[in-house]
Phi, psi and omega in degrees: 000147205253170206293356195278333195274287280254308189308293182337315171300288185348282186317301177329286192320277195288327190253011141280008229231305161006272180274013166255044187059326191330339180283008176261129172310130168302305183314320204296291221318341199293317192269031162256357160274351197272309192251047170277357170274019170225329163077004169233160198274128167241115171221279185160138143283150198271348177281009155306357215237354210290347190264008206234143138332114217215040180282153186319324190291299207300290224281338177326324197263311190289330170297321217282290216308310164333305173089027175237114179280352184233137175222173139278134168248128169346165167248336180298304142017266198276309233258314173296317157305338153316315164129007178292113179269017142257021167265161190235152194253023192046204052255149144337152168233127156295130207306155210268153183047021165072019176225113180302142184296141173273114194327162158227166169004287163332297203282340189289303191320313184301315136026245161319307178302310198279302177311339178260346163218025155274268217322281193322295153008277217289298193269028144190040162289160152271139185312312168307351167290321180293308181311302168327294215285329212243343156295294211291350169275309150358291168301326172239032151077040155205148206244152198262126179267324203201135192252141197216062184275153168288049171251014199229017179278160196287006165250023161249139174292151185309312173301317179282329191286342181283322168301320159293294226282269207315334173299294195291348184285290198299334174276042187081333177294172171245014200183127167232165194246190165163173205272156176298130139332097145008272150271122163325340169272006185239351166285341165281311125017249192292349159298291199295343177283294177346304202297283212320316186247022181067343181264147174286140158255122170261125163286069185283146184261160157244239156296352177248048179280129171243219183236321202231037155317326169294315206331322182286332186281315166282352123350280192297331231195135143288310192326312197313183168204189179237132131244117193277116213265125224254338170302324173265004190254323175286345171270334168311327188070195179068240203261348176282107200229133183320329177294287220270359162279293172312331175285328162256023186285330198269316194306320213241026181314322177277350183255015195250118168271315186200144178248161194222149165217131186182158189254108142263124210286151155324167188276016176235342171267003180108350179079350178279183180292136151220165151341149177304140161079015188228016193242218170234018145310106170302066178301302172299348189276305175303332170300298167321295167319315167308319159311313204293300200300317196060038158297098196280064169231106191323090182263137200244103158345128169222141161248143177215342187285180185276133179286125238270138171324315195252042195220164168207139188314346145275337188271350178295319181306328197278335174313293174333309185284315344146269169339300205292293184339304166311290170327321196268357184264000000 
């Protein structure tokens, strides 16, 4: 057999592995014996949590009051209890009038400096810190699916994306995440590392999610993946629809590692972030399908509408889960 039929097997092979779930951590797959009453993995990414403080002990605590066992985790987060002592634990403040501030000179430089000795960190860090962060969530019953360090852009080094993949082995995961690539050579890329340590990379879109945004990236690679942000695909507007969401949840079901879920309006009602139930993201619906289908993919809350003054970023979240639930009952 010649080596071009051997690879086709291959890909064929691993991105069957796919659609049987295998891309779920064994803990996560465990708590579906745990969960038959709702039968889909519901958890949160942690930067919902970004208005709170946000040391590991901190998001541990924000899981428990939640009521959530499973997560995405940040990467400063784990980076920092690790000892990088530029990474940062917040809490985040939100930007004034909702427009992040212009970088000036200074603010670039500092950057670049701090980005530049994260990068060393990174490439002769141990392993060991990680393994700790994924006991102590553990000890309190929830497992981490998915990783999100600033480490995977096309200007990190081979060595920091290799320390993500080895990051994310040690805190449990099957995934680290990251924005769809600009170019097509560094989503490939990071598919030939990904293969190399077994782990998925999910892509996330923002506005510019489309039906066939992925396409190239799952291509290059079975490691690629979809993390599918379902909020943002509904706020692109165009050809983008509640109808053409669900299709594509069911076509691209096996290349979906992990979902972001949150409401948004459409691009002709403003695009914006709200509350659960008030926006135009077919929340109930996509839950629903994941039930019907038993398409074993790890949604991860994300909070972004704004938090009401007599309110805080675990009781919106525990809101969510509570929606989601209903839905799901």
């Amino acid at each position: 057999m010649s080596h071009t039929k051997n690879s086709r097997r291959n890909f064929l092979s691993q991105t069957a592995l796919l659609g049987s779930g295998l891309f779920l951590s064994k803990d996560l797959l465990a708590l579906t014996e745990t969960n038959k009453a709702y039968k889909v993995y519901l958890g949160a990414i942690t930067y919902s949590f970004r208005s709170m403080p946000g040391t590991i002990d901190d998001l541990i605590g924000y899981c428990k009051a939640c009521g959530i066992n499973a997560i995405e985790l940040m990467g400063d987060p784990a980076e920092a209890y690790a000892g990088n002592p530029y990474a940062s634990t917040g809490p985040m403040r939100p930007p004034a009038g909702g427009q992040r501030p212009q970088m000036t000179d200074e603010m670039r430089k500092s950057f670049a400096e701090r980005a530049e000795k994260s990068k060393i960190w990174r490439e002769t860090v141990s392993m060991e810190k990680f393994v700790e962060i994924k006991q102590k969530f553990q000890e309190a019953g929830v497992t981490i699916y998915a990783y999100k360090p600033n480490a995977l852009g096309e200007n990190n080094s081979d060595a920091e994306i290799e320390y993500a993949m080895k990051a994310a082995k040690a805190l449990g995961a099957t995934s680290v995440t990251v924005e769809i690539p600009g170019k097509p050579a560094h989503s490939k890329r990071l598919g030939d590392i990904a293969a190399k340590h077994k782990v998925y990379v999910g892509y996330h879109a923002h506005l510019q999610a489309t039906d066939t945004a992925w396409d190239e990236a799952l291509a290059q690679s079975p490691y690629n993946s979809m993390n599918l942000d379902c909020g943002h695909y509904i706020a692109a507007g165009g050809n983008n629809t509640k109808e053409s969401l669900l299709a594509l949840i069911e076509a691209k079901h096996d290349r979906i590692t992990s979902m972001h879920l949150k409401d948004r309006k459409n691009k002709i009602n403003g695009g914006t972030n709200v509350a659960w139930g008030t926006g135009d993201t077919p929340i109930v619906e996509i839950l629903q399908l994941l039930k019907k289908k038993k398409y074993k993919i790890p949604v991860s809350v994300e909070l972004e509408y704004e938090i009401p003054a007599d309110s805080n970023a675990v009781k919106e979240v525990k809101k969510c889960i509570d929606y989601a639930k209903k839905a799901l009952s």
